[in-house]
C-alpha positions as CSV (number, residue, x, y, z in Angstrom):
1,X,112.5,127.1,88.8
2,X,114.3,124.3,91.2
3,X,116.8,125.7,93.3
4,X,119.3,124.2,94.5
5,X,119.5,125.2,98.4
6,X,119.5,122.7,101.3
7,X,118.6,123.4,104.7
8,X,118.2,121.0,107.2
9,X,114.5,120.6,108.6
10,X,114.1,118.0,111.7
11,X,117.2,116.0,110.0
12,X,115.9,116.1,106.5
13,X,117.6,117.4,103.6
14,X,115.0,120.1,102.2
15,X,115.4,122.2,98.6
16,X,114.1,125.0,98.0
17,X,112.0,125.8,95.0
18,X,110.8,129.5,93.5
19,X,106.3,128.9,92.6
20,X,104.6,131.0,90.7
21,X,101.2,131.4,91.6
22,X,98.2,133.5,90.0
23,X,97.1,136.2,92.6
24,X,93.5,134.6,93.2
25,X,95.5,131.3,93.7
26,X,98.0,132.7,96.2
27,X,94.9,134.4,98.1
28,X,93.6,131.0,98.9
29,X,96.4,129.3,100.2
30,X,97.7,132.2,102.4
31,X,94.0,132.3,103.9
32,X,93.2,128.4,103.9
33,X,97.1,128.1,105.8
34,X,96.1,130.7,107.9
35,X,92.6,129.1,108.9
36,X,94.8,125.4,109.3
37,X,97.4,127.6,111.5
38,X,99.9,126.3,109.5
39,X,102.6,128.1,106.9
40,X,101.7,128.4,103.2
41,X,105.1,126.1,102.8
42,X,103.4,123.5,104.8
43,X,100.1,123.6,103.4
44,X,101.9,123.0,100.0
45,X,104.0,120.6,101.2
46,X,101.3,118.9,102.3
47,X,99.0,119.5,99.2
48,X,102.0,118.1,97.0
49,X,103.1,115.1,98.7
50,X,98.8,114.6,98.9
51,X,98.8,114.6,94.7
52,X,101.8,112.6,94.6
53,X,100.0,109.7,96.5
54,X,97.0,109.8,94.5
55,X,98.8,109.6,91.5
56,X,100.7,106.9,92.6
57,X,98.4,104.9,94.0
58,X,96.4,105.1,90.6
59,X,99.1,103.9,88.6
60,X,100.1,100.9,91.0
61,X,96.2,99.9,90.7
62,X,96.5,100.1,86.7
63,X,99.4,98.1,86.7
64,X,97.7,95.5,89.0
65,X,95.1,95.9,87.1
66,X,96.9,94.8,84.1
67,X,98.4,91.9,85.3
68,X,95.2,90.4,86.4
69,X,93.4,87.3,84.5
70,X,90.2,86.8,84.2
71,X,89.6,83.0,83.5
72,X,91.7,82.8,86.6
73,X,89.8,84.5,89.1
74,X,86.7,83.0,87.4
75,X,88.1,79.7,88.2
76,X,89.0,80.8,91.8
77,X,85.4,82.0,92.6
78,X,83.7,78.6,91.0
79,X,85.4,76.9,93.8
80,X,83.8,79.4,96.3
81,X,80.2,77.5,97.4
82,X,77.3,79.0,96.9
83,X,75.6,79.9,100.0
84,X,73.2,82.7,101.7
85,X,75.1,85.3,103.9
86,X,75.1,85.1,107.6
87,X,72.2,87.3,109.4
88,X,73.0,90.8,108.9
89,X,75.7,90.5,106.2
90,X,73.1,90.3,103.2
91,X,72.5,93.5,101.2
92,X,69.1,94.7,101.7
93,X,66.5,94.6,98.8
């Protein structure tokens, strides 16, 4: 459940929240933040904002994604010439 306690933390408004986590799960973080010398808060912190990125970043790529054309960018590349790559920039075969 969210609560709603603010702290100050290098100038930044923090909340505090109350996680539930199985005992396995728990087990992990406390022993992967203690191997990263870091506190379980930071290692989920970290893990969190980490998600939130991915997630993100996915759905900004589907919406480009959606606004693409096709017949455009088929257009575009038909103006591109046809010619071998430089020495070195081929793929090999």
């Amino acid at each position: 459940s969210a609560g709603g306690v603010s702290q100050a933390s290098g100038g930044l408004a923090m909340s505090a929240i109350s996680l539930r986590l199985s005992e396995s799960l728990h087990k992990q973080v406390r022993e992967l933040a203690r191997r990263e010398g870091i506190s379980i808060n930071q290692l989920i912190s970290s893990a969190v904002a980490e998600k939130l990125s991915a997630l993100m970043t996915e759905e900004y790529l589907e919406t480009r994604a959606k606004r693409g054309n096709r017949a455009a960018f088929d257009d575009v590349l038909s103006r591109v010439r046809d010619v071998d790559p430089d020495e070195g920039d081929g793929l090999d075969s």
